[in-house]
C-alpha positions in Angstrom: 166.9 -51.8 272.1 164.3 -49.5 272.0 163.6 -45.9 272.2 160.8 -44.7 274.9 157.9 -42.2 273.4 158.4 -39.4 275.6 154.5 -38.2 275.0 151.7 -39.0 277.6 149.7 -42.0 276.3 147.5 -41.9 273.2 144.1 -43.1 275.3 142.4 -43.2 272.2 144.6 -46.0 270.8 144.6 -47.6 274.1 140.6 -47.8 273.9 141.0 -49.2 270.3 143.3 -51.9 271.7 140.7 -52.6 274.7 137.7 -53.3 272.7 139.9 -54.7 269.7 140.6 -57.7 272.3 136.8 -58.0 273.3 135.3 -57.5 269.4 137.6 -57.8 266.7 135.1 -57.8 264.2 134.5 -54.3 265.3 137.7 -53.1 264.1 138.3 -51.8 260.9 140.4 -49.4 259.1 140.6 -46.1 257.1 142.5 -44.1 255.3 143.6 -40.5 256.9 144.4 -37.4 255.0 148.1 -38.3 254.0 146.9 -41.9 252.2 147.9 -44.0 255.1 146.0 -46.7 256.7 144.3 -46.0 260.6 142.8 -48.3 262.6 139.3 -47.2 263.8 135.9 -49.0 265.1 133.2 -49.7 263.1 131.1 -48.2 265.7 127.3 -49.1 264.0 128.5 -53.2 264.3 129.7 -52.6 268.2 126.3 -50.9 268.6 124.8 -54.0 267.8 126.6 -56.7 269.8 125.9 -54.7 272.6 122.3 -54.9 272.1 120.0 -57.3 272.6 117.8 -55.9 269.7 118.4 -54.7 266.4 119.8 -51.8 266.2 118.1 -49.0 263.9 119.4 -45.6 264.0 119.3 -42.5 266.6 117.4 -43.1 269.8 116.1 -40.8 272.2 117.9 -41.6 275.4 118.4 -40.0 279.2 122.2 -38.1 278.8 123.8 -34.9 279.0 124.8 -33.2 276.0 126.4 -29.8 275.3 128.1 -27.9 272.7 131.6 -29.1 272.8 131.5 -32.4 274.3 133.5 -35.2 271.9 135.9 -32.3 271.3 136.4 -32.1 275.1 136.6 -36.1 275.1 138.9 -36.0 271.9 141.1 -33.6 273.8 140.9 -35.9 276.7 142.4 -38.4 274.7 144.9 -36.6 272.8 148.6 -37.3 273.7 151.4 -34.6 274.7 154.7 -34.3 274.2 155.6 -32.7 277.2 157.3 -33.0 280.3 157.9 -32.0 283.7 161.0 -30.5 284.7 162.7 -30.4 288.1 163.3 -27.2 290.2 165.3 -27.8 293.2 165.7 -24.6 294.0 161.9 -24.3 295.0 161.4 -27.2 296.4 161.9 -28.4 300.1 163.7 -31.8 300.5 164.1 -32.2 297.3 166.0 -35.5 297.3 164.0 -37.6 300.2 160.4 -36.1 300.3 157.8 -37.8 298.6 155.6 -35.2 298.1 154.9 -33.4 294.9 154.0 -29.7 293.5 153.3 -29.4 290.0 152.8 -25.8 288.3 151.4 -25.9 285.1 148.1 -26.8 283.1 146.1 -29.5 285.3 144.7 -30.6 281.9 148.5 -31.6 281.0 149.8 -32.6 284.5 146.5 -35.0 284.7 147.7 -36.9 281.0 151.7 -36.5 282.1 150.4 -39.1 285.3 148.3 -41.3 283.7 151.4 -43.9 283.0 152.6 -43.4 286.5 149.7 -43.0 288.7 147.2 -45.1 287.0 145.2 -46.7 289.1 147.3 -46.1 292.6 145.7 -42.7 293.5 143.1 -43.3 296.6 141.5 -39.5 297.1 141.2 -36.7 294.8 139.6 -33.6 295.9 139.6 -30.2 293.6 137.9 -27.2 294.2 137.2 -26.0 290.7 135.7 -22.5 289.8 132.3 -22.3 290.9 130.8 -20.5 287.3 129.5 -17.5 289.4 129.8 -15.2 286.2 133.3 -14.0 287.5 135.5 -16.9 287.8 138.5 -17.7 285.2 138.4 -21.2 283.5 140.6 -22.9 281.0 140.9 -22.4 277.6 141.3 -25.6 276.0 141.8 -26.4 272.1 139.2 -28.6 270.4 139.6 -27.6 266.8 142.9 -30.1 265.6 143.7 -33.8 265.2 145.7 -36.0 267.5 148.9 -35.8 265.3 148.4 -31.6 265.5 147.6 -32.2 269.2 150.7 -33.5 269.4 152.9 -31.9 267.6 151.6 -28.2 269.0 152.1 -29.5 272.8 156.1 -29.4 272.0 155.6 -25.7 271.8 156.6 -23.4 274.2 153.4 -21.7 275.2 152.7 -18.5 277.5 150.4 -20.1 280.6 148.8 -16.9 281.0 147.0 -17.7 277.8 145.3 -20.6 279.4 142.7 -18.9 281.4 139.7 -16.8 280.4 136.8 -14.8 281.8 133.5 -16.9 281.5 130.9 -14.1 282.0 127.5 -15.3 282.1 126.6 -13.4 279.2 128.9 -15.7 277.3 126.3 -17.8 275.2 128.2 -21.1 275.7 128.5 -20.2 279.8 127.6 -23.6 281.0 128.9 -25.3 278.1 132.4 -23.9 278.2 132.2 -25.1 282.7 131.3 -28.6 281.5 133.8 -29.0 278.8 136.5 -27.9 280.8 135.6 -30.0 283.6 134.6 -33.1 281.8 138.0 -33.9 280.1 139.7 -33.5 283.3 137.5 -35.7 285.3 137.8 -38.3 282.5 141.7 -38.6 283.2 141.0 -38.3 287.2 138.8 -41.3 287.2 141.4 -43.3 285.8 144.2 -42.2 288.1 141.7 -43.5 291.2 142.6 -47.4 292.6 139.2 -49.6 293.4 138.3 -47.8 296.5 139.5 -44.2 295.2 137.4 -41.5 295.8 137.1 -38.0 294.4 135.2 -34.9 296.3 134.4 -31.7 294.8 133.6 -28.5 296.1 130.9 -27.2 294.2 127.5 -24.6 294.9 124.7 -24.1 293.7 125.7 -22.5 289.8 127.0 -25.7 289.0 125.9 -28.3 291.0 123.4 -30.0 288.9 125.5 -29.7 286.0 128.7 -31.6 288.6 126.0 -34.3 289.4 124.8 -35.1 286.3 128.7 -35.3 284.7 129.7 -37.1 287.4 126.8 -39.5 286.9 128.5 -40.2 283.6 131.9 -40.5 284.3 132.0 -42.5 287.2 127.9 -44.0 287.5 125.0 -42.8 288.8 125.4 -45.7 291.6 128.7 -44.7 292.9 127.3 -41.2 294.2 129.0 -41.4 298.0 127.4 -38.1 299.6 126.2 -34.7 298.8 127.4 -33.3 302.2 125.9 -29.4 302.7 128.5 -27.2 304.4 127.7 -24.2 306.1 130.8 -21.8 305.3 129.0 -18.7 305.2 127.5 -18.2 308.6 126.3 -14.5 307.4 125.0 -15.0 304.0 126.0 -13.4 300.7 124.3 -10.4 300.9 125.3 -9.7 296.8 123.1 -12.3 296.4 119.0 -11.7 294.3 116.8 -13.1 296.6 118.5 -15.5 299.5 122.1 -14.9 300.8 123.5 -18.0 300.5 125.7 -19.5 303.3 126.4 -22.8 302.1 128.2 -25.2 299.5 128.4 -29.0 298.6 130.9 -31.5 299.1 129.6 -34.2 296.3 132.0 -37.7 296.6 132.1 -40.4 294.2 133.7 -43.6 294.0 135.5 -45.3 291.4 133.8 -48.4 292.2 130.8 -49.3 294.0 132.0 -49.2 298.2 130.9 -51.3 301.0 128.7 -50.0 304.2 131.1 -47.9 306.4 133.7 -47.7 303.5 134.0 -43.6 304.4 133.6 -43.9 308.2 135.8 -41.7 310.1 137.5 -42.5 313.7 135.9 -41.6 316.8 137.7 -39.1 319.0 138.1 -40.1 322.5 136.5 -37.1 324.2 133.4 -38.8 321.8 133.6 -42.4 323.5 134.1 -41.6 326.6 130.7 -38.7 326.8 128.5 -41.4 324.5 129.5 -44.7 325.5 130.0 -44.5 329.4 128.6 -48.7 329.9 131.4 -51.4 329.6 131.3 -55.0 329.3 134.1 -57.8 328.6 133.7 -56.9 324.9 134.2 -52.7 325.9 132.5 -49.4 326.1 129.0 -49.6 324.5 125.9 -47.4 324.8 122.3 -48.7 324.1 120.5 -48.2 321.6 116.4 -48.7 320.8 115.8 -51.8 318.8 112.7 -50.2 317.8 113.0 -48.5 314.1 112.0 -44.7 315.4 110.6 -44.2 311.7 106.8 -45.0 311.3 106.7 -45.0 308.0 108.6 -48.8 308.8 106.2 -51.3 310.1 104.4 -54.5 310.4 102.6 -53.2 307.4 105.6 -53.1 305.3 108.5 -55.2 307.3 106.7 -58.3 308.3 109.6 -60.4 308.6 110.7 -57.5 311.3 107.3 -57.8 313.3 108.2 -60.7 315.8 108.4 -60.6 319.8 111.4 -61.2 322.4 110.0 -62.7 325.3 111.2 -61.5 328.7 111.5 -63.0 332.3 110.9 -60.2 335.3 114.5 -60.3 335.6 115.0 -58.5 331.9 116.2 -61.9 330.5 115.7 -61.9 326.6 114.9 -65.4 324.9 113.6 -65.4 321.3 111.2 -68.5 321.8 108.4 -68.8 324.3 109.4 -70.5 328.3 107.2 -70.5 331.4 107.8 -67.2 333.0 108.5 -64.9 329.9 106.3 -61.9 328.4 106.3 -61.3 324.9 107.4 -58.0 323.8 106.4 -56.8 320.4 107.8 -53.3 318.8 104.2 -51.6 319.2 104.2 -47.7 320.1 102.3 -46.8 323.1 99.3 -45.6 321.0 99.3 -49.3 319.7 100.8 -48.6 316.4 102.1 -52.0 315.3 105.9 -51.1 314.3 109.2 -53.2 313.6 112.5 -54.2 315.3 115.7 -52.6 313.0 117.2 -56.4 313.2 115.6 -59.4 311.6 115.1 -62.8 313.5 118.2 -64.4 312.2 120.7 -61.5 312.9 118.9 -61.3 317.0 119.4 -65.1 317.3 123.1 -65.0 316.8 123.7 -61.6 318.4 121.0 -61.9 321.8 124.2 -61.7 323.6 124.0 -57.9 322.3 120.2 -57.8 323.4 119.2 -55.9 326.6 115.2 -55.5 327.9 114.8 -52.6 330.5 111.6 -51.8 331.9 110.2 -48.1 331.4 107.3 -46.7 333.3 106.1 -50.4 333.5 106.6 -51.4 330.2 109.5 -53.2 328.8 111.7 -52.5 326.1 114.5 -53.4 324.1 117.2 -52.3 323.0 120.9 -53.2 321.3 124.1 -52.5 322.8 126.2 -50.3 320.2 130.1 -51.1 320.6 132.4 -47.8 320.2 134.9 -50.7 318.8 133.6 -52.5 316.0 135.5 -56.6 316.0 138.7 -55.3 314.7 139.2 -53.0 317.3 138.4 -49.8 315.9 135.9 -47.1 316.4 134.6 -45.2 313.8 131.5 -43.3 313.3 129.5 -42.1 310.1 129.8 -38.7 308.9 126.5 -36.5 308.5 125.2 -34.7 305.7 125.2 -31.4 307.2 128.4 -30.0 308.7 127.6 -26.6 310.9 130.6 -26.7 313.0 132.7 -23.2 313.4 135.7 -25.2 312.6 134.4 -25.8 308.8 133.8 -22.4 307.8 135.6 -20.3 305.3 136.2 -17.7 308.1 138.3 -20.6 310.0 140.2 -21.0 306.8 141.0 -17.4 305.9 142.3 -17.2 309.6 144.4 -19.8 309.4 146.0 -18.9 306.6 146.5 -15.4 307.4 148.1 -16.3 310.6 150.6 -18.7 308.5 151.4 -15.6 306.2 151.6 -12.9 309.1 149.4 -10.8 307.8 145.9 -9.4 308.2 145.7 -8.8 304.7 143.9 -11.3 302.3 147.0 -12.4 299.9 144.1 -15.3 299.1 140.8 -15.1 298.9 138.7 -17.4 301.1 140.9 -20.2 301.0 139.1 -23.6 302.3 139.2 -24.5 306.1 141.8 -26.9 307.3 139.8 -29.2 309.2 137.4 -29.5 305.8 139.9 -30.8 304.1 140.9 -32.9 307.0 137.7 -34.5 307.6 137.3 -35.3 304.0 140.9 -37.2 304.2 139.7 -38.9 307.2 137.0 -40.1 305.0 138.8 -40.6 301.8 142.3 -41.8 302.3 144.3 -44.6 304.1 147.5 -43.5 305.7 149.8 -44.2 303.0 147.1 -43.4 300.6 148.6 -40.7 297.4 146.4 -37.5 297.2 145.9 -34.9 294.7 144.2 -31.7 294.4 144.5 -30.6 290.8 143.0 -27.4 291.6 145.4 -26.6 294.2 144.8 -22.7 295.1 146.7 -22.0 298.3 147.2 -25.7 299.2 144.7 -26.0 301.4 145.1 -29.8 300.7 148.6 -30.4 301.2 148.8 -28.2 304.5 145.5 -30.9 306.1 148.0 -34.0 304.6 150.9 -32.6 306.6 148.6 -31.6 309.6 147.1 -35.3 309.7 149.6 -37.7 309.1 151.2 -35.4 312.4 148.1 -36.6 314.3 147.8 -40.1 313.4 151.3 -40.9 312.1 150.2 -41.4 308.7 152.4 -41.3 305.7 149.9 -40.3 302.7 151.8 -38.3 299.8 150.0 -35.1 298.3 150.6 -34.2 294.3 149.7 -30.6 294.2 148.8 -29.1 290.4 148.5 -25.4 289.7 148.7 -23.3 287.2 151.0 -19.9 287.7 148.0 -17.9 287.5 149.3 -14.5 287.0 147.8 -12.2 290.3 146.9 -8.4 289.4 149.6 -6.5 290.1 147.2 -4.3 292.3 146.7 -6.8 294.6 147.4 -7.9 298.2 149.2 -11.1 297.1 151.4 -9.2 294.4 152.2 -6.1 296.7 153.4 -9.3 299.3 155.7 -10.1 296.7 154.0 -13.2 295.1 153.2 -12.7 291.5 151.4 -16.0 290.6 149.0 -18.2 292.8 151.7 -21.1 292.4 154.0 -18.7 294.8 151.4 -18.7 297.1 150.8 -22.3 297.4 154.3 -23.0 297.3 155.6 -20.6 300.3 152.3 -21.9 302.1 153.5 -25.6 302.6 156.7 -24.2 303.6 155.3 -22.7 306.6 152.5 -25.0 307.0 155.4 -27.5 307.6 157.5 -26.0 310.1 154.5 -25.0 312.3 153.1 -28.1 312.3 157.0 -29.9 313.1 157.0 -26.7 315.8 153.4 -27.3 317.2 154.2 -31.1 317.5 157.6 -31.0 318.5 157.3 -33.2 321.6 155.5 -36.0 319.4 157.1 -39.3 319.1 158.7 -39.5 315.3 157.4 -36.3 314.2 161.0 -35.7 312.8 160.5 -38.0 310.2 157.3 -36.4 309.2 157.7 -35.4 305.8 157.1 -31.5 305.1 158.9 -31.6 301.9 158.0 -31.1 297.8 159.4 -31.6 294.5 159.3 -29.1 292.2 158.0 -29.9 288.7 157.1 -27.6 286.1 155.3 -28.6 282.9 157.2 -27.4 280.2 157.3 -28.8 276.3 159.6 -31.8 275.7 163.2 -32.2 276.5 163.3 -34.0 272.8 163.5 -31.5 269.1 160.6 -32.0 266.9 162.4 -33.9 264.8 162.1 -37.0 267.7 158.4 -36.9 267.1 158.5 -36.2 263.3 161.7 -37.7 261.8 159.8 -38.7 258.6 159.2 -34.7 258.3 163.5 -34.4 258.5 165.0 -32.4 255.3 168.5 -32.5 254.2 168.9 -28.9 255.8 167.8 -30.5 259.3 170.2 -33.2 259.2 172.7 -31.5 261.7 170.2 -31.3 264.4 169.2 -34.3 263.8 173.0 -35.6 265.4 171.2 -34.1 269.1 167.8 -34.3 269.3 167.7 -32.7 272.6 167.3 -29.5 273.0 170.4 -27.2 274.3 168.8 -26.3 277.5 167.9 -29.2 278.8 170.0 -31.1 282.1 170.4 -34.8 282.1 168.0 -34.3 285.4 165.6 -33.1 283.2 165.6 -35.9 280.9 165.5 -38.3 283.9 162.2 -37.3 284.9 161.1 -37.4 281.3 162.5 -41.3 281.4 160.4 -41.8 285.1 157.0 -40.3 283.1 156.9 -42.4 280.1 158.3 -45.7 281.9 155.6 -45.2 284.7 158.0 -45.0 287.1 156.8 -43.3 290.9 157.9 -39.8 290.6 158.5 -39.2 294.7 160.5 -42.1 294.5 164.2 -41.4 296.1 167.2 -40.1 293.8 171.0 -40.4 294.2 173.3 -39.4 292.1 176.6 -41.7 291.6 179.9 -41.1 289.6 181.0 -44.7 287.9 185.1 -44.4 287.5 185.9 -47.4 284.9 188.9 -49.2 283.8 192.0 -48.4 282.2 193.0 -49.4 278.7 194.3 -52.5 280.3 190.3 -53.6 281.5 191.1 -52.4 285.6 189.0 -50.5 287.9 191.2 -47.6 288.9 191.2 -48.7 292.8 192.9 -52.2 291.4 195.5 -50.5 289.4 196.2 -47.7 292.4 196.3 -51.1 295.0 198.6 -53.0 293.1 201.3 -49.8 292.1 200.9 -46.6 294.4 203.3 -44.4 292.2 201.2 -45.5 289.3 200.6 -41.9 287.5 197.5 -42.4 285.5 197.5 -41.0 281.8 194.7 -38.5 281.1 192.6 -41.1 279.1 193.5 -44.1 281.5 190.3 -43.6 283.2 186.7 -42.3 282.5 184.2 -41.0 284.7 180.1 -41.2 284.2 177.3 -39.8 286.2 174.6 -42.0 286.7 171.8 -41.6 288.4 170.2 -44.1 290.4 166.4 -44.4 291.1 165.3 -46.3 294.4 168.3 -47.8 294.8 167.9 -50.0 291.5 164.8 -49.6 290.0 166.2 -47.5 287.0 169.7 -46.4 286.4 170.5 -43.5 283.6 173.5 -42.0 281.9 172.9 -39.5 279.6 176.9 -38.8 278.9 178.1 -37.9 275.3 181.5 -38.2 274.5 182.0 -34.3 274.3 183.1 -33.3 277.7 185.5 -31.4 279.6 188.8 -33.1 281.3 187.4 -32.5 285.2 189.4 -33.7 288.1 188.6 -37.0 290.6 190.3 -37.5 293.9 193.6 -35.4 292.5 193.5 -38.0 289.3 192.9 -35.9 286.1 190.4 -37.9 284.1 188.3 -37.5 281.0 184.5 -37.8 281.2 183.9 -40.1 277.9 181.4 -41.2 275.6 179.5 -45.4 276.9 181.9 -47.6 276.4 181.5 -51.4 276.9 183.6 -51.2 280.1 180.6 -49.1 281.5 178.0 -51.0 280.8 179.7 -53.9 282.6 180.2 -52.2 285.5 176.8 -50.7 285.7 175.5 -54.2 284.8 176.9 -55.6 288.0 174.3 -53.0 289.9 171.9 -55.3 288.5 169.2 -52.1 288.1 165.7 -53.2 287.0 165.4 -50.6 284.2 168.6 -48.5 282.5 168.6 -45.9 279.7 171.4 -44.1 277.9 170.7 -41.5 275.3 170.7 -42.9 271.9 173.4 -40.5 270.6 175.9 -41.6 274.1 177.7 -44.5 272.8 181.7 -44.5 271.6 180.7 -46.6 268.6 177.8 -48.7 267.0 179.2 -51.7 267.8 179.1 -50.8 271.8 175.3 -49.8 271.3 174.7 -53.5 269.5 176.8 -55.3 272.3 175.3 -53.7 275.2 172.5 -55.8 274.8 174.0 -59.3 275.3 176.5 -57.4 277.9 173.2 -57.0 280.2 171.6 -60.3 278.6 174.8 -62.0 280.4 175.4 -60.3 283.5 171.4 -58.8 283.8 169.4 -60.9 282.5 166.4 -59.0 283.9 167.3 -55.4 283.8 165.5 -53.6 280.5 167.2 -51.6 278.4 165.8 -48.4 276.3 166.7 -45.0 274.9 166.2 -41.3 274.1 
């Protein structure tokens, strides 16, 4: 049976591993500080069977480079021992919704889901600070080992601490932007599935700098869009030399996408103004074959120079018959241009080909479907968005009519139906998305709102940190002292106006308008978990509990669910198990077969045990030092595992169980539960803390 390592994965190690398989000649060891032996990579030999050539030194080479960067990668890397901890009393359907807020360091919540949500995450959109000179960015720690890494994360640390003013007369200004930014976008790229996508808001301070890291992290080739949003209609006017009313939205994929990959859905007010002709096929609208573009022509797209030949009834044939014109794509001043289809692609779609004549000449043109074959009509998104309903005005106004106010608790939080459109883009409707920068939760209020409109069930992670607001300002005076509040009390309402502005909506009482709670804190475990070989003969006592006194067996579940990789919105019951008397009987047999049977206090025991998706993973974290309690009028004792437990939870047949390693009544129960599961479970896996 073993123990789980309640720390977020070692990625270093995990990239050892990777190219250990591929090149194991590449792989070497040496020894660390304390004499011991550590595997490493012998990186001058995997520089040369990648290559092609010899390899001889340094080489000049295109990259971005930066004070600080393989101590922000290092850092990246680096494991924690931390966890997050559940807080019901904040959260909103706590037990169904499948929805989650985390407050804390997004550097830490990022590593905590990497077992998890590796892989399974299709959008990601953050609106990081913009570097104006003004903004607050994180703090991180370069300057220690993995093993110190580790062993400082267990520490309880102020989060206020975190963040710090990056003036631009800070000499490492740009620097200190990219660092933070670049481990974090490391761990975000592997969160994303195939097809995941992650948008950032960005302007002009830091765009290039976005572009180029991006470039890195994810390839210069899977570069989506650089969409221009106009947000400021009236310009900065604090601005040197242009007020600047506009931002990017820069998308990148995790993979390389497919043509029409980010398409978004018609509306029908759309279809029915553009596409007002019908055949058996549907409503289309026609479209010049013609490319409009003369820089395209029979100059430079032969193979697109070829004629349709017409009859005087506007029949289209590709091939010459008695009675049909040619028509070539010529302008009217005789400029020789192209069609936008080849030959091949007009033979087997001339169903699709229509020739009208205009002002005696005739032309042709392709009929453009506002259903593609599967039945669905979707459009490409433009580079430049203008409309009203994007700008940072639309957002403030939103919000402020959420909290009631006409004061500005938050500062130019991001429109709605940005944030929307980008989904629309980005995500399927089951799709998971997070926003690790999460401000007022712009993000989770346009989930809510659009799963409402199209019945969608995608799932929003939320991470902030508790940013500490000035106590002179609107937001505190409203009674919220961290941005965390903010966000929280937002989805809150967000969710009950959108439930009360779509209450005559088929199903819209099961749309879910809840969140979990979770706050990174350090581990549930003592130090001595991660250290034992450090343990003294004056720690020996602690080490009979290594978990810390203020910890509740539902915060040790979720620390199970993080480092098993087990869904965290996943739904959670919680089930006492009463076991048999001395004799080996449930206590409903014993009660059946003698109803004046009077139980002795010890006769029976009772264990909490929580259940995880039905039977995905079961847990019982009970010691055997507990108060007598009372069960259906039946004093009983809650007790230490026992083997009559483990039977009974075995019949559950649960994928996954874990006790904690100091629960069992003896050493001989903690060896037999194995072959007790082995027996009656052969499939459920066993570990502890």
């Amino acid at each position: 049976m073993d123990k789980l390592k309640l720390h977020s994965p070692d990625l270093t190690e995990a990239n050892i591993t990777k190219l250990a398989e591929l090149f194991p000649n590449c792989v070497t060891e040496i020894r660390d500080g304390e004499g011991g032996l550590q595997r490493v990579i012998d990186f001058d030999l995997l520089k040369q069977e990648l290559s092609a050539s010899v390899v001889e030194g340094a080489q000049e080479r295109y990259q971005l480079n930066w004070p600080g960067k393989r101590e922000a990668l290092l850092t990246a890397n680096a494991p924690i021992a931390k966890t997050l901890r559940p807080c019901r009393d904040e959260s909103v359907d706590f037990d169904s919704t499948q929805n989650l807020y985390i407050e804390g360091d997004n550097l830490d919540a990022l590593k905590l889901l990497q077992e998890t949500y590796l892989g399974k995450v299709k959008m990601i959109y953050i609106d990081p600070p913009y570097n104006t000179g003004n903004d607050f960015i994180y703090e991180d720690d370069f300057a220690e080992d993995t093993a110190s890494y580790l062993q400082r994360s267990n520490q309880k640390d102020e989060v206020g601490n975190r963040l710090v003013a990056n003036n631009d007369s800070n000499g490492r200004f740009h620097s200190d932007w990219l660092s933070m930014m670049y481990s974090r976008l490391r761990l975000a790229w592997n969160l994303l599935s195939d097809k995941g996508i992650l948008v950032a808001s960005i302007d002009e301070n830091e765009l290039v700098n976005l572009r180029k890291l991006s470039d890195e992290i994810f390839g210069k080739d899977n570069l989506l869009f650089q969409i221009t949003l106009l947000c400021n209609p009236k310009g900065r006017s604090q601005d040197k030399f242009v007020a600047n009313c506009h931002e990017y939205l820069v998308g990148y994929s995790r993979q390389q996408l497919n043509k029409g990959d980010t398409n978004i859905p018609k509306d029908n007010y759309e279809i029915e103004k553009n596409y007002k002709l019908f055949d058996k096929r549907g409503r289309y609208r026609e479209l010049e074959l013609r490319n409009t573009h003369r820089e395209f022509g029979k100059h430079n797209r032969k193979n697109l120079y070829f004629p349709f030949f017409v009859s005087n009834l506007g029949e289209v044939l590709l091939e010459e018959a008695l009675g049909f014109i040619p028509v070539f794509p010529n302008w009217d001043d005789g400029f020789e241009g192209c069609w936008t289809w080849g030959k091949d692609k007009a033979l087997q779609q001339l169903d699709e080909i229509v020739a009208k004549e205009v002002k005696g000449n005739w032309k042709i043109y392709r009929k453009n479907y506002a259903e593609d074959e599967d039945g669905e009509a979707t459009k490409q998104v433009k580079s430049i968005w203008t409309e009203k309903q994007f700008h940072t005005e639309k957002g403030q106004s939103a919000f402020n009519e959420l909290f009631e106010t006409k004061d500005k608790i938050f500062q130019s939080p991001k429109s709605v139906d940005t944030i929307r459109e980008l989904l629309l883009m980005g995500s399927y409707k089951d799709s998971f998305v997070i926003d690790f920068f999460s401000g007022s939760a712009t993000t989770a209020h346009a989930v809510m709102q659009l799963n409402a409109e199209d019945g969608g069930k995608r799932k929003f992670i939320m991470v902030q940190l508790p940013e500490t607001c000035d106590q002179k300002s609107e937001a505190f005076k409203a009674g919220y002292p961290t941005i965390a509040e903010i966000g929280k009390e937002r989805i809150r309402r967000a969710g009950q106006k959108i439930k009360q502005d779509n209450a005559d909506k088929p199903g819209i009482e099961n749309l879910d308008i809840g969140f979990r709670v979770l706050k990174i804190d350090s581990s549930n475990m003592k130090d001595v978990y991660y250290t034992p070989d450090q343990l003294n003969q004056n720690d020996l006592e602690q080490f009979t509990d290594n978990i810390k006194a203020d910890r509740s067996a539902e915060d040790l579940l979720f620390q199970v669910l993080l480092a098993w990789g087990v869904d965290l919105t996943l739904p959670i019951s919680q089930e006492t198990i009463v076991v048999k008397d001395e004799g080996g009987r449930l206590k409903d047999e014993v009660e059946a077969e003698n109803s004046s049977f009077i139980p002795q206090p010890s006769s029976f025991k009772n264990y909490p045990v929580f259940f995880v998706d039905g039977n995905a993973l079961a847990a019982c974290f009970e010691t055997d030092i507990n108060d007598d309690c009372m069960d259906a009028g039946v004093r009983v004792m809650q007790g230490a595992i026992t083997e009559a437990f483990v039977k009974e939870l075995s019949l559950r047949k649960p994928l996954r169980v874990v006790f904690r390693d100091d629960g069992f009544a003896s050493d001989s129960v903690k060896i037999n539960i194995g072959q007790i599961f082995k027996l009656l479970s052969p499939t459920t896996e066993i570990k502890t803390i």
